[in-house]
BAKOL-61600 format. One record per residue (C-alpha): x, y, z; residue number from 1. Coordinates in steps of 0.5 Angstrom, whole numbers. Layout:
BEGIN
<pt x="X" y="Y" z="Z" seq="NUM"/>
...
***
This chain:
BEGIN
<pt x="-76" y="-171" z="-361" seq="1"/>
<pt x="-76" y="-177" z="-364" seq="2"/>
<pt x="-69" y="-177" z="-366" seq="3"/>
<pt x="-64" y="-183" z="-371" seq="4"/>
<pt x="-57" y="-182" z="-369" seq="5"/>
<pt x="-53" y="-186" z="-374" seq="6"/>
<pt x="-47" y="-189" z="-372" seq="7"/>
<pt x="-45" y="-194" z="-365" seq="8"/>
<pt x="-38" y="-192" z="-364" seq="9"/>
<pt x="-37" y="-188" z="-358" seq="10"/>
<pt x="-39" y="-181" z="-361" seq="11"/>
<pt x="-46" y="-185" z="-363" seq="12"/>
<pt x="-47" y="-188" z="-356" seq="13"/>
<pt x="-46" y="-181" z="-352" seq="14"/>
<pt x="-51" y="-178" z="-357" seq="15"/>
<pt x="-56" y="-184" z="-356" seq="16"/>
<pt x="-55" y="-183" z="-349" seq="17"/>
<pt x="-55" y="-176" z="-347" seq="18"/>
<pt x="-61" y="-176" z="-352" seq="19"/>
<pt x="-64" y="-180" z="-349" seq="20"/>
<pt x="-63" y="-177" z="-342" seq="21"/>
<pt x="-66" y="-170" z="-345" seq="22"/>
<pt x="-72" y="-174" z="-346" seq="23"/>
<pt x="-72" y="-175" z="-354" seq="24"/>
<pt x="-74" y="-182" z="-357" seq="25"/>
<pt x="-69" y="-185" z="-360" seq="26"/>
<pt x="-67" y="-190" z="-365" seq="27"/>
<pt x="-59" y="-193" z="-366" seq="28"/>
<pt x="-57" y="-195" z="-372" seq="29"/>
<pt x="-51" y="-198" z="-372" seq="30"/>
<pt x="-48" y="-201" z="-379" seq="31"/>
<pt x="-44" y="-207" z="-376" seq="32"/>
<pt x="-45" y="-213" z="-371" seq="33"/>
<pt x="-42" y="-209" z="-366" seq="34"/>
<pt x="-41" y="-202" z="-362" seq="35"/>
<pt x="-35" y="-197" z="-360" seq="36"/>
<pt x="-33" y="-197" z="-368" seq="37"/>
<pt x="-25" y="-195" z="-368" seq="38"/>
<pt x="-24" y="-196" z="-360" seq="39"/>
<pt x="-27" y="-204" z="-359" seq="40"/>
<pt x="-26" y="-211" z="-357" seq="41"/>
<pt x="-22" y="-217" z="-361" seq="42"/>
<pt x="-22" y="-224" z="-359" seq="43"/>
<pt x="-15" y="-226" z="-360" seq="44"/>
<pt x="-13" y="-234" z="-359" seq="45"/>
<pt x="-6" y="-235" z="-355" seq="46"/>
<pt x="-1" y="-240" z="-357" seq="47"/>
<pt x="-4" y="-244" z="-351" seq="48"/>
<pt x="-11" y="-244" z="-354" seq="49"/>
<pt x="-14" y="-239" z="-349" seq="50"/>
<pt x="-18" y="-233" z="-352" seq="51"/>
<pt x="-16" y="-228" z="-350" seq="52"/>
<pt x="-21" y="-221" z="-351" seq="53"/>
<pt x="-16" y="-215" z="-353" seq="54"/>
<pt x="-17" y="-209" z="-357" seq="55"/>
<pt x="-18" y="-206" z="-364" seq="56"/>
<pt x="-11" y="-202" z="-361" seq="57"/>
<pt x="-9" y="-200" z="-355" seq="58"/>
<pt x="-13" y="-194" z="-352" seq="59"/>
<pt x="-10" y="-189" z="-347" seq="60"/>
<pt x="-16" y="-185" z="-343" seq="61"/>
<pt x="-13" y="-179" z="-339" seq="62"/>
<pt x="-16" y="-175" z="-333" seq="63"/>
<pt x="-19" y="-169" z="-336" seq="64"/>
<pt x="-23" y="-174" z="-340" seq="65"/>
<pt x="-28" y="-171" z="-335" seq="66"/>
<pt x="-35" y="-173" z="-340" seq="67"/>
<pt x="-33" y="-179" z="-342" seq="68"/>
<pt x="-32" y="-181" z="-334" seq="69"/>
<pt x="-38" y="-177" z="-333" seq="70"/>
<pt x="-41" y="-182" z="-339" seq="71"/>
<pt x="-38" y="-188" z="-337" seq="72"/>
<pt x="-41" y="-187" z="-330" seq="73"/>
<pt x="-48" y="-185" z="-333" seq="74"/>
<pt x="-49" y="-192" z="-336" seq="75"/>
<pt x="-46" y="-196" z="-330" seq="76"/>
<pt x="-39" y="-197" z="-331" seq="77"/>
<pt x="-34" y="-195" z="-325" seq="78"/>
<pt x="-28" y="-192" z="-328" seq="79"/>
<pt x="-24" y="-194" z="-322" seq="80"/>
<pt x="-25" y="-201" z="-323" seq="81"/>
<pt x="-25" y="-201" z="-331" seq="82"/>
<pt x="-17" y="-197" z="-331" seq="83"/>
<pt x="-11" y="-197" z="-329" seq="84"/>
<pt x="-9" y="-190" z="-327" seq="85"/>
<pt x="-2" y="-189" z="-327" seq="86"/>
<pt x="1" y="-181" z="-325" seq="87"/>
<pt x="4" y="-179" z="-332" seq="88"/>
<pt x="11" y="-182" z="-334" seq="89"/>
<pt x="14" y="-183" z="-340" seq="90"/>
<pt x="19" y="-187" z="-337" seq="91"/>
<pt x="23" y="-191" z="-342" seq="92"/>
<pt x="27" y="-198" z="-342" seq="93"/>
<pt x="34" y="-196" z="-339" seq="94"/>
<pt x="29" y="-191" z="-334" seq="95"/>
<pt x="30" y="-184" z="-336" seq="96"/>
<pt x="25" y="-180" z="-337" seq="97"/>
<pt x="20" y="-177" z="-334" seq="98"/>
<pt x="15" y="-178" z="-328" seq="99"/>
<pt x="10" y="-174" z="-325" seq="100"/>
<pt x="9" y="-176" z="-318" seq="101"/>
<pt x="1" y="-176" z="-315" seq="102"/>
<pt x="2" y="-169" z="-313" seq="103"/>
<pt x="-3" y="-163" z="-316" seq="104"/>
<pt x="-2" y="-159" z="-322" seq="105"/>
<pt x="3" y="-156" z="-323" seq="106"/>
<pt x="7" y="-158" z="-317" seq="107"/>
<pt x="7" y="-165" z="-320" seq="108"/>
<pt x="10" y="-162" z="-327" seq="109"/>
<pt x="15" y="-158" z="-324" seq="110"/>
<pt x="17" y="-164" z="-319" seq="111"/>
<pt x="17" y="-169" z="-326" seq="112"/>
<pt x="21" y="-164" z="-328" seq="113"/>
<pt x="26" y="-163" z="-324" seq="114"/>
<pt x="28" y="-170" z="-322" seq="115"/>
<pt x="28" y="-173" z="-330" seq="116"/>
<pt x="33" y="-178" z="-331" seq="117"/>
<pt x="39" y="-177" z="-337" seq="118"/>
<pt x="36" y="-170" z="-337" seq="119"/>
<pt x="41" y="-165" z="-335" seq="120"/>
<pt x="40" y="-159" z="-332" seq="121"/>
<pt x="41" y="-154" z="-338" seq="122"/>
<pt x="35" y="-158" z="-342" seq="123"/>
<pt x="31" y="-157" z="-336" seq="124"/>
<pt x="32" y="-151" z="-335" seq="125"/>
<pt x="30" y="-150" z="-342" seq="126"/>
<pt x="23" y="-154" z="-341" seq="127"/>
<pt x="21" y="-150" z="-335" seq="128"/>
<pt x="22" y="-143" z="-339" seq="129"/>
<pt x="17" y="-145" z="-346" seq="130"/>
<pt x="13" y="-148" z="-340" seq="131"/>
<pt x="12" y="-142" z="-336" seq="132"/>
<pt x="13" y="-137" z="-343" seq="133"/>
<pt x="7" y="-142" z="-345" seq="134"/>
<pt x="2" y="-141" z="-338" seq="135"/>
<pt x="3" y="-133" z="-340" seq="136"/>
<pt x="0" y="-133" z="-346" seq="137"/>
<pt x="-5" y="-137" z="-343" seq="138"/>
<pt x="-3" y="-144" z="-348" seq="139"/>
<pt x="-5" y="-140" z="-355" seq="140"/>
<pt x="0" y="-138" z="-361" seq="141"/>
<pt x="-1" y="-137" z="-368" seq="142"/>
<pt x="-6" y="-143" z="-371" seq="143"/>
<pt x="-1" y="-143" z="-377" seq="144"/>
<pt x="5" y="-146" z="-372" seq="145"/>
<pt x="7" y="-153" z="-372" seq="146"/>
<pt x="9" y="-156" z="-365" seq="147"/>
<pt x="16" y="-157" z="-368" seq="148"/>
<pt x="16" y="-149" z="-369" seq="149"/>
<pt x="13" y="-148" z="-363" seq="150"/>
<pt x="19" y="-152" z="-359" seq="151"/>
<pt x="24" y="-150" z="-364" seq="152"/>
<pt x="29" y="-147" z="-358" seq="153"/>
<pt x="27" y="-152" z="-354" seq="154"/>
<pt x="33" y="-158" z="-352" seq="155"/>
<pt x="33" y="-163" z="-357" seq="156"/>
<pt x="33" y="-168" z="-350" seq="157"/>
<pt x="26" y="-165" z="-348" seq="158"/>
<pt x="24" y="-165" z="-356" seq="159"/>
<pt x="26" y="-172" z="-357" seq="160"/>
<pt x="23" y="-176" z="-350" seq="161"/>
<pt x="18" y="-171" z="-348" seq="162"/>
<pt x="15" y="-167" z="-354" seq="163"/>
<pt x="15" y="-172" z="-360" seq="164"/>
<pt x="12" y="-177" z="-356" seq="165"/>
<pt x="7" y="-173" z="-353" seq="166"/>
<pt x="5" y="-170" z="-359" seq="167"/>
<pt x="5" y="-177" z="-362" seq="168"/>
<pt x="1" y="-179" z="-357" seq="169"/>
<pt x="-4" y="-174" z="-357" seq="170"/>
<pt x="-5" y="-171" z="-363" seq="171"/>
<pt x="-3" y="-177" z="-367" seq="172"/>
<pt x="1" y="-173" z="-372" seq="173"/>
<pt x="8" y="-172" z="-371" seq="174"/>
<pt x="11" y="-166" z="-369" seq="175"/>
<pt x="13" y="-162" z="-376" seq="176"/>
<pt x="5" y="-163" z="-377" seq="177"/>
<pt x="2" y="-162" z="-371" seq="178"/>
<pt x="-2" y="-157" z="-370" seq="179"/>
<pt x="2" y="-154" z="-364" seq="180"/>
<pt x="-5" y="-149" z="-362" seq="181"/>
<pt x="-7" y="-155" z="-362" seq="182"/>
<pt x="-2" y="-159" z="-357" seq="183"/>
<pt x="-2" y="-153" z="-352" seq="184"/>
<pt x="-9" y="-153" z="-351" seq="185"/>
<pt x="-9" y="-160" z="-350" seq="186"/>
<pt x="-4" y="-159" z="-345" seq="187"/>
<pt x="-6" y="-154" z="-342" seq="188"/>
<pt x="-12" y="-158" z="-339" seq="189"/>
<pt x="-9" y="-164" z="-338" seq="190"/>
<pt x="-2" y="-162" z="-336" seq="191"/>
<pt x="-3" y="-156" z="-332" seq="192"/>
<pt x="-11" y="-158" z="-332" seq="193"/>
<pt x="-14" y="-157" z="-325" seq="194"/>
<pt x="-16" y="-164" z="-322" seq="195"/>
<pt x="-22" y="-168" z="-324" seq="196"/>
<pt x="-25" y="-171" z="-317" seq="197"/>
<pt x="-19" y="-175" z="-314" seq="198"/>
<pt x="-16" y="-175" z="-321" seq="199"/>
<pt x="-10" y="-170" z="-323" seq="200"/>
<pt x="-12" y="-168" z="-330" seq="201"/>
<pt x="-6" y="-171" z="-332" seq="202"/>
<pt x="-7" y="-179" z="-330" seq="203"/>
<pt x="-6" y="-185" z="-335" seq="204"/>
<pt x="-12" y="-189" z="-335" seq="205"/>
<pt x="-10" y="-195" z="-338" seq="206"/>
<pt x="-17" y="-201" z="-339" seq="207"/>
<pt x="-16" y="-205" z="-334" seq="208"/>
<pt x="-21" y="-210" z="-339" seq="209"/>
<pt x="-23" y="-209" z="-346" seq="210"/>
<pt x="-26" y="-204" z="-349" seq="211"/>
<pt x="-33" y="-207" z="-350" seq="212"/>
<pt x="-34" y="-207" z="-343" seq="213"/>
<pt x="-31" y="-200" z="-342" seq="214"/>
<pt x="-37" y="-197" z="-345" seq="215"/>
<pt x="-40" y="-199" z="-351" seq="216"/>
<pt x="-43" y="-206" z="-348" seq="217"/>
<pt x="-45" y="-202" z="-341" seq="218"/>
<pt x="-48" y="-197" z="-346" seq="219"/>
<pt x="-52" y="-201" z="-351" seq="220"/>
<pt x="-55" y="-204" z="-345" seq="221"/>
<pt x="-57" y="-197" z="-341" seq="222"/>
<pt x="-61" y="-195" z="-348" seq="223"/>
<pt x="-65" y="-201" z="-349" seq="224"/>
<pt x="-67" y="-201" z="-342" seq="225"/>
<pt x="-69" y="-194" z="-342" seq="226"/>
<pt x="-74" y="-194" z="-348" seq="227"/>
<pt x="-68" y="-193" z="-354" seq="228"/>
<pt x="-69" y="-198" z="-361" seq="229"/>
<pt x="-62" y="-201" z="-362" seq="230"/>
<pt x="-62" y="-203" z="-369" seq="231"/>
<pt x="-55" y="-207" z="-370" seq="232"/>
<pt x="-52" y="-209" z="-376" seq="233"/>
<pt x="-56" y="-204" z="-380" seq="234"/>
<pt x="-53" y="-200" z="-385" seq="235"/>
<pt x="-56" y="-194" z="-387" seq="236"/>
<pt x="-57" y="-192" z="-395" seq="237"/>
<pt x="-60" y="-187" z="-395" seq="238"/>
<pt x="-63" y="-180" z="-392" seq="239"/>
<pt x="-67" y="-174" z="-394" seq="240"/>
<pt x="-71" y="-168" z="-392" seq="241"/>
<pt x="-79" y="-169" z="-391" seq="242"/>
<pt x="-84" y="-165" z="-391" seq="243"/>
<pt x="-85" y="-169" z="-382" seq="244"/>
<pt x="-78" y="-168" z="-382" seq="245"/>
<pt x="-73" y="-173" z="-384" seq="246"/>
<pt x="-73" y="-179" z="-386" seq="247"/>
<pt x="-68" y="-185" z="-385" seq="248"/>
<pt x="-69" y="-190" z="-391" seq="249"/>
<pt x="-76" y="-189" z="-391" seq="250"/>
<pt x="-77" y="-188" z="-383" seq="251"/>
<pt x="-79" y="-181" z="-381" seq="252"/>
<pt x="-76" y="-178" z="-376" seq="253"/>
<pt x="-76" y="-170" z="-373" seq="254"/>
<pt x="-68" y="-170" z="-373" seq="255"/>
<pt x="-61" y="-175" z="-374" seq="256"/>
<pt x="-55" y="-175" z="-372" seq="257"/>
<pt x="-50" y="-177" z="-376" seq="258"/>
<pt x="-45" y="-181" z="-372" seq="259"/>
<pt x="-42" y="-185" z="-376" seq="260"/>
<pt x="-35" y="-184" z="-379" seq="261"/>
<pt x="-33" y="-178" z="-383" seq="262"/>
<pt x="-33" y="-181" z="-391" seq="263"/>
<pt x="-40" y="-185" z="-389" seq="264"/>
<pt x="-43" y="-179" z="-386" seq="265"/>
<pt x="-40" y="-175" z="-392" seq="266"/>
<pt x="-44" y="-180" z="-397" seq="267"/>
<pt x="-50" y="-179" z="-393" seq="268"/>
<pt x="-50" y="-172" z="-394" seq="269"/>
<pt x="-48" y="-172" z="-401" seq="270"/>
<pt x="-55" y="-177" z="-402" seq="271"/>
<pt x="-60" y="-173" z="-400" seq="272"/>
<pt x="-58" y="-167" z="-404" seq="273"/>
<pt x="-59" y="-162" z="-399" seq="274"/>
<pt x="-54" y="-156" z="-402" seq="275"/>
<pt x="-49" y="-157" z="-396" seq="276"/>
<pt x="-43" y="-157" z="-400" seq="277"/>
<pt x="-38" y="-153" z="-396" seq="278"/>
<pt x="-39" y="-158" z="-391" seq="279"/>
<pt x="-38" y="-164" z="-396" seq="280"/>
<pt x="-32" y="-161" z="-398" seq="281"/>
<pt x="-29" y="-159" z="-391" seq="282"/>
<pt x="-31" y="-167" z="-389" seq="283"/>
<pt x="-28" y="-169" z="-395" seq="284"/>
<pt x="-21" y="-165" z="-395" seq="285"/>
<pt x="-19" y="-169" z="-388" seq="286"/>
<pt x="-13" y="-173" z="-390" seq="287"/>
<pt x="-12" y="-179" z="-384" seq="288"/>
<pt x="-6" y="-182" z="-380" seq="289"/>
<pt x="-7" y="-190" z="-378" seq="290"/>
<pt x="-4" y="-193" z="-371" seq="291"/>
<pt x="-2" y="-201" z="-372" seq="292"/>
<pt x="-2" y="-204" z="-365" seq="293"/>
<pt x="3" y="-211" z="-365" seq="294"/>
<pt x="2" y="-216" z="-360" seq="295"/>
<pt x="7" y="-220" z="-358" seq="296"/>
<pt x="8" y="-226" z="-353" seq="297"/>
<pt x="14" y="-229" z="-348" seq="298"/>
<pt x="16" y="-221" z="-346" seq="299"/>
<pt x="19" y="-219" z="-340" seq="300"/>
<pt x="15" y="-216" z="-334" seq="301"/>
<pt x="15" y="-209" z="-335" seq="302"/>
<pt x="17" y="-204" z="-329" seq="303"/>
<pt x="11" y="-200" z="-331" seq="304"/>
<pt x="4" y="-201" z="-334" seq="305"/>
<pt x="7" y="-197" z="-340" seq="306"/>
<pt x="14" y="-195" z="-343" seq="307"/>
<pt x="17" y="-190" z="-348" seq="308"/>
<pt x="21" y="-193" z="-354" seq="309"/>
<pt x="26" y="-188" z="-357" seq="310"/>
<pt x="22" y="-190" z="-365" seq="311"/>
<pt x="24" y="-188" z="-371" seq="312"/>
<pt x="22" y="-191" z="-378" seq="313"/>
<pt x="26" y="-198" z="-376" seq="314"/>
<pt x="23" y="-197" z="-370" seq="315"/>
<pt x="16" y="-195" z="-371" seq="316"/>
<pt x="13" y="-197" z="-364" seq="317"/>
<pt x="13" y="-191" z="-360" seq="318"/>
<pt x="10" y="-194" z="-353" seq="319"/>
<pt x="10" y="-202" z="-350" seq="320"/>
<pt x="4" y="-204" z="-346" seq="321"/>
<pt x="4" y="-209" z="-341" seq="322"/>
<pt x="-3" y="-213" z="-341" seq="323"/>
<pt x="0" y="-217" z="-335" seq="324"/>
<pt x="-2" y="-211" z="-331" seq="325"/>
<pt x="-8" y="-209" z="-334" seq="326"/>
<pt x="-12" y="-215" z="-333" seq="327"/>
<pt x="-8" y="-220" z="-339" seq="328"/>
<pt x="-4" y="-226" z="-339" seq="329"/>
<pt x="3" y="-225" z="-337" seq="330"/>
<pt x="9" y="-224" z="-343" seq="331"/>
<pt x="3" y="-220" z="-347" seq="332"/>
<pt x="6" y="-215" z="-349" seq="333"/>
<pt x="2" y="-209" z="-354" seq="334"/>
<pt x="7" y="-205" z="-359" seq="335"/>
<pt x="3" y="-198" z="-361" seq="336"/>
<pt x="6" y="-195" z="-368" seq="337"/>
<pt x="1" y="-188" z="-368" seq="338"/>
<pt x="2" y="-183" z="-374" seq="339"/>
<pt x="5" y="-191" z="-378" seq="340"/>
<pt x="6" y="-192" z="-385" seq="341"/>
<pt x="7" y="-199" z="-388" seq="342"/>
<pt x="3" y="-205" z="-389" seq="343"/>
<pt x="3" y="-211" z="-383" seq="344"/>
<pt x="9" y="-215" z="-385" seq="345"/>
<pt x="12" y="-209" z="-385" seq="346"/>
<pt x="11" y="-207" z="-379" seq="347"/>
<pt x="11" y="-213" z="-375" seq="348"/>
<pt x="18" y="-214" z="-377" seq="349"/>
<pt x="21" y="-208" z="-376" seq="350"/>
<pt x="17" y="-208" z="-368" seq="351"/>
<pt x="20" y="-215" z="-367" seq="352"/>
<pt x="26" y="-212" z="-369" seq="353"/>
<pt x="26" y="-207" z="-364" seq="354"/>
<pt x="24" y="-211" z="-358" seq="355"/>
<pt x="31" y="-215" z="-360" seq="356"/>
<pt x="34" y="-209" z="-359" seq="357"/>
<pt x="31" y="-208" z="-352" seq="358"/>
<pt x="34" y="-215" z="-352" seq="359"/>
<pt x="27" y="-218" z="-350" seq="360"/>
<pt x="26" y="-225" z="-356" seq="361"/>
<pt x="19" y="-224" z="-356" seq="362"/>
<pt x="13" y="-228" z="-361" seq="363"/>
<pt x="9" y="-224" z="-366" seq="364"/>
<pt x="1" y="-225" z="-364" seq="365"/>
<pt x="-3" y="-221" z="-368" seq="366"/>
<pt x="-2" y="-214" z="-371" seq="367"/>
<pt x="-8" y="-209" z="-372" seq="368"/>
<pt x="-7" y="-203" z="-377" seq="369"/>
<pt x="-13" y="-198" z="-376" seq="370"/>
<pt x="-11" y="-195" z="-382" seq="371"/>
<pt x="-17" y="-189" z="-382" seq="372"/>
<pt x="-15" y="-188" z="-373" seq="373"/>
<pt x="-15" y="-180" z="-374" seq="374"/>
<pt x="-15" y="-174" z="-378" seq="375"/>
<pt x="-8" y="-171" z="-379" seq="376"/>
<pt x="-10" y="-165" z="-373" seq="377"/>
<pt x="-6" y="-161" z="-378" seq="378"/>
<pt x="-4" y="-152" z="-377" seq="379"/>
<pt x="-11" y="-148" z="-380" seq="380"/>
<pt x="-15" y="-155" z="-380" seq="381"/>
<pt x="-22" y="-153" z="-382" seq="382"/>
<pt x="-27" y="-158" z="-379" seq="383"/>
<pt x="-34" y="-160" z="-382" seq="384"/>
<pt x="-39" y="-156" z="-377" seq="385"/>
<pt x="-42" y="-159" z="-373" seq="386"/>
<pt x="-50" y="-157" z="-376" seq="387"/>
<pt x="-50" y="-158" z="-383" seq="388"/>
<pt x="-58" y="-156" z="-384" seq="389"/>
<pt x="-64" y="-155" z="-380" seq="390"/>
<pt x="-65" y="-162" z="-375" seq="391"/>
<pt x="-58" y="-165" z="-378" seq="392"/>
<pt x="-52" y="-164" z="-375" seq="393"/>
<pt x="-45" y="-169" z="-375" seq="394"/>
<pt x="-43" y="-173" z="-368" seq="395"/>
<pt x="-36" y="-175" z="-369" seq="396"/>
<pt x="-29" y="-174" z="-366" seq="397"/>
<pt x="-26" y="-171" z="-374" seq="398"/>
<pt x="-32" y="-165" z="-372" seq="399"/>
<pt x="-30" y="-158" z="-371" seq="400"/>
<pt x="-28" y="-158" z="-363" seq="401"/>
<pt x="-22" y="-156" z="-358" seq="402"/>
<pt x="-19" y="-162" z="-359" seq="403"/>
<pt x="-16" y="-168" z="-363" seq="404"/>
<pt x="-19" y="-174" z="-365" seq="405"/>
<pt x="-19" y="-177" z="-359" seq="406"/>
<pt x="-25" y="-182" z="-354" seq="407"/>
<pt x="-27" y="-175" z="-350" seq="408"/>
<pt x="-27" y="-171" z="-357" seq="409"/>
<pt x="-31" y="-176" z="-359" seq="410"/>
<pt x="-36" y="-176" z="-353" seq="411"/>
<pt x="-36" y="-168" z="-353" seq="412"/>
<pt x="-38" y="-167" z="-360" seq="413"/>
<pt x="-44" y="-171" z="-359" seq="414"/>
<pt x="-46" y="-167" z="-353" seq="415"/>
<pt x="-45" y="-161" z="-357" seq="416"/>
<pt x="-50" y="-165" z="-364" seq="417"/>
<pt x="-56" y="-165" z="-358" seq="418"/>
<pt x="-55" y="-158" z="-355" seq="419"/>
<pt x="-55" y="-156" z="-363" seq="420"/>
<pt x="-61" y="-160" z="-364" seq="421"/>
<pt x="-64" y="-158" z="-357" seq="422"/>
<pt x="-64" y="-150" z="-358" seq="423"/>
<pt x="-66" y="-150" z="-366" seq="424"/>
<pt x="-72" y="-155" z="-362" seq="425"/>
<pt x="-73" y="-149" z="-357" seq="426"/>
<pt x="-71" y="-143" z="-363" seq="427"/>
<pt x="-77" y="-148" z="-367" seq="428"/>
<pt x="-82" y="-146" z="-362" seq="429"/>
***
C-alpha cells in the first residue's frame, strides 16, 4: 500500500518502520522540526557554558518492553549500550526500600521482599498474601476497582513505599484513580513477567543518552535509507476519503495512519467528516495528567542511578535521578513530578524545598511540564479503537490496548494500526 503515517512521536515512527518492513511505500509527516513527539531531546545550557543535551522528561524503560527493544534494534540502536539496567529498587534516601536482586521471576520479587529495609515482617507478610492472592486470580479484578481499592487491606508501609510509587510510575495516575485492572496487568508481565533474552522483565532501564538518540534519530534515518519519504515540520490540515483512497491535504494515499497526539487526531477525523462520532467522542472524553521533571545542579552523588522521594503535595517529586551515572555531568540531578498539578515556579520551589529537606543545597537548572504527558488510566476507561473507517486507523499510546500511556504501549498500538490495515488489505482482496 501506499500508506501516510501522520505523526513522528514513537507511535509514528514504529508504524513507519514496521510498515515499511511489510513492504508498504511510506510517507511521515511530522508537524515539527523534530521527532520522538513527548519522549525527545532538549539542549540545556549549564552554568559552566556547556550544552548539555537532556530530555523533555526523564523516561524510565522496563524489560518487558519487549517491542519497543525489538524496534530499537530494528533501526540499529543497541539497547545494551543506550540504557543503563538496574534490578528493580525503589530505594529511598535514608536506604529503606525495596531491591530486587538480579535473580529470575518470581525468586527476585520474593527475595526483594523478604530482605526490604524499614519494612517489618507483619507488612511483608501482608505483600506476599495480596501478591500470591493476585497470581491466583491470574492478575484480574473487576474493571470498576481502583488500585487503592484493590490494596485496601494491604499495609500502609507497602502502600505508601511500593504501591503509590509504582502505580504513580507506571500508570501516572495516583493510586485512588488508578485503574487497579490496569496495574495488575502491568504487573503481571513486568514483576512477575517471564525474562526477556538476558533481561528480567522487571529491570529499570535508564538512557544512558538522550532520548533523539534512543530511537527516534536512529529510526528516521533507517526510514530514509530504505525508501520511506520523511516530511518534517509539515503539518497536516486536512484528510478526506476518495474515490482512489484517501488523501492527505490533497495527496492520494491507499491508507493513513493517525499517529499524531489524541486532539490533533481527534480534529482530523472531525474534518474529513466521515460520521466516526463514537470515535470522536471516546478520544475527546480522555481527560490528561502531566509530569514536570526539575533539573537541578550542585547535587550530591546518588547511591543509585534512581531514588524513591516520600512526596506529597509540598514534596511533589516522587523519584530523583542521577545524570552522572547515566552519561551526564556530575551534580545533575532530574526530579520527576508525575500526576503533577501547578505551574513552573510553583513546582520548582516546592522541588528545591524538598531536596533541602534531604539536605542537599542544590540550583535550579530547567524545569519542563509535559502538561498533556498521559490519559488519566481511569476504572472503566473506553478507549478510541484502534480502526476508526475502512483504510484509517489511530497509532497512539491513548489507543485501546493492555496497557497505559507508556513508550512500548505506544509502539504496540502502532504494530497493531498495521496488522489492522494489513487484514482489511488481505479481507479487500
Amino acid at each position: 500500500m501506499k500508506l501516510a503515517v501522520v505523526g513522528g512521536g514513537w507511535a509514528g515512527l514504529a508504524a513507519a518502520v514496521i510498515a515499511v518492513r511489510a513492504g508498504h511505500m511510506v510517507t511521515l509527516f511530522e508537524a515539527s522540526r523534530q521527532f520522538g513527539g513527548r519522549a525527545r531531546t532538549l539542549s540545556i545550557p549549564l552554568p559552566d557554558g556547556r550544552e548539555a543535551l537532556l530530555d523533555n522528561g526523564q523516561h524510565i524503560l522496563i524489560g518487558a518492553y519487549s517491542q519497543t527493544l525489538a524496534l530499537m534494534r530494528t533501526v540499529g540502536v543497541d539497547p545494551a549500550q543506550a540504557l543503563h539496567r538496574l534490578p528493580l529498587a525503589l530505594r529511598f534516601p535514608d536506604g529503606d526500600g525495596i531491591a530486587l536482586p538480579d535473580w529470575p521471576a518470581p525468586l527476585d520479587a520474593m527475595w526483594g521482599i523478604a530482605t526490604a529495609r524499614g519494612w517489618s515482617w507483619r507488612d511483608k507478610l501482608s505483600l506476599l498474601r495480596h501478591a500470591a492472592a493476585w497470581q491466583l486470580r491470574g492478575f484480574a479484578c473487576d474493571d470498576a476497582l481502583t488500585v487503592a481499592g484493590l490494596c485496601v487491606a494491604l499495609s500502609p508501609v507497602v502502600m505508601r513505599e511500593l504501591v503509590e510509587p509504582l502505580c504513580v510510575a507506571a500508570l501516572n495516575t495516583p493510586a485512588h484513580q488508578a485503574s487497579a485492572r490496569v496495574f495488575l496487568r502491568v504487573l503481571r508481565d513486568s514483576v512477575f513477567g517471564a525474562p526477556q533474552g538476558r533481561w528480567g522483565a522487571s529491570n529499570l532501564l535508564l538512557p544512558k543518552v538522550d532520548l533523539g538518540r534512543v530511537l527516534p534519530a536512529a529510526a528516521t534515518t533507517w526510514l530514509q535509507t530504505h525508501g520511506a519519504e520523511v516530511a518534517v515540520g509539515k503539518r497536516v490540515q486536512a484528510i478526506a476519503r476518495t474515490d482512489q483512497g484517501w488523501a492527505v491535504d490533497g495527496r492520494v494515499f491507499d491508507a493513513i495512519v493517525l499517529a499524531c497526539p489524541s486532539a490533533e487526531a481527534q480534529r482530523l477525523v472531525a474534518v474529513a467528516d466521515i460520521g466516526a462520532q463514537d470515535w470522536i467522542s471516546r478520544a475527546g472524553s480522555l481527560t490528561y495528567e502531566a509530569i514536570a521533571t526539575v533539573y537541578t545542579t550542585d547535587g550530591p552523588g546518588l547511591v543509585l542511578p534512581m531514588l524513591a522521594l516520600r512526596s506529597d503535595a509540598q514534596a511533589p517529586a516522587q523519584f530523583v535521578f542521577d545524570r552522572r551515572q547515566l552519561g551526564g555531568p556530575a551534580g545533575l540531578l532530574a526530579w520527576v513530578a508525575s500526576a503533577s498539578h501547578g505551574d513552573t515556579a510553583m513546582l520548582e520551589a516546592r522541588v528545591l524545598d524538598q531536596a533541602a529537606g534531604l539536605g542537599w543545597p542544590v540550583k535550579p537548572l530547567r524545569t519542563v511540564i509535559e502538561k498533556r504527558a498521559t490519559f488519566a488510566c481511569t476504572p472503566g476507561l473506553r478507549r478510541p479503537a484502534t480502526r476508526i473507517a475502512p483504510g484509517l486507523v489511530a497509532a497512539g499510546d491513548y489507543v485501546e490496548g493492555p496497557y497505559p500511556a507508556t513508550l512500548e504501549g505506544a509502539v504496540r498500538a502502532a504494530q497493531a494500526a498495521i496488522t489492522a490495515l494489513g487484514q482489511a488489505d488481505r479481507t479487500a482482496g
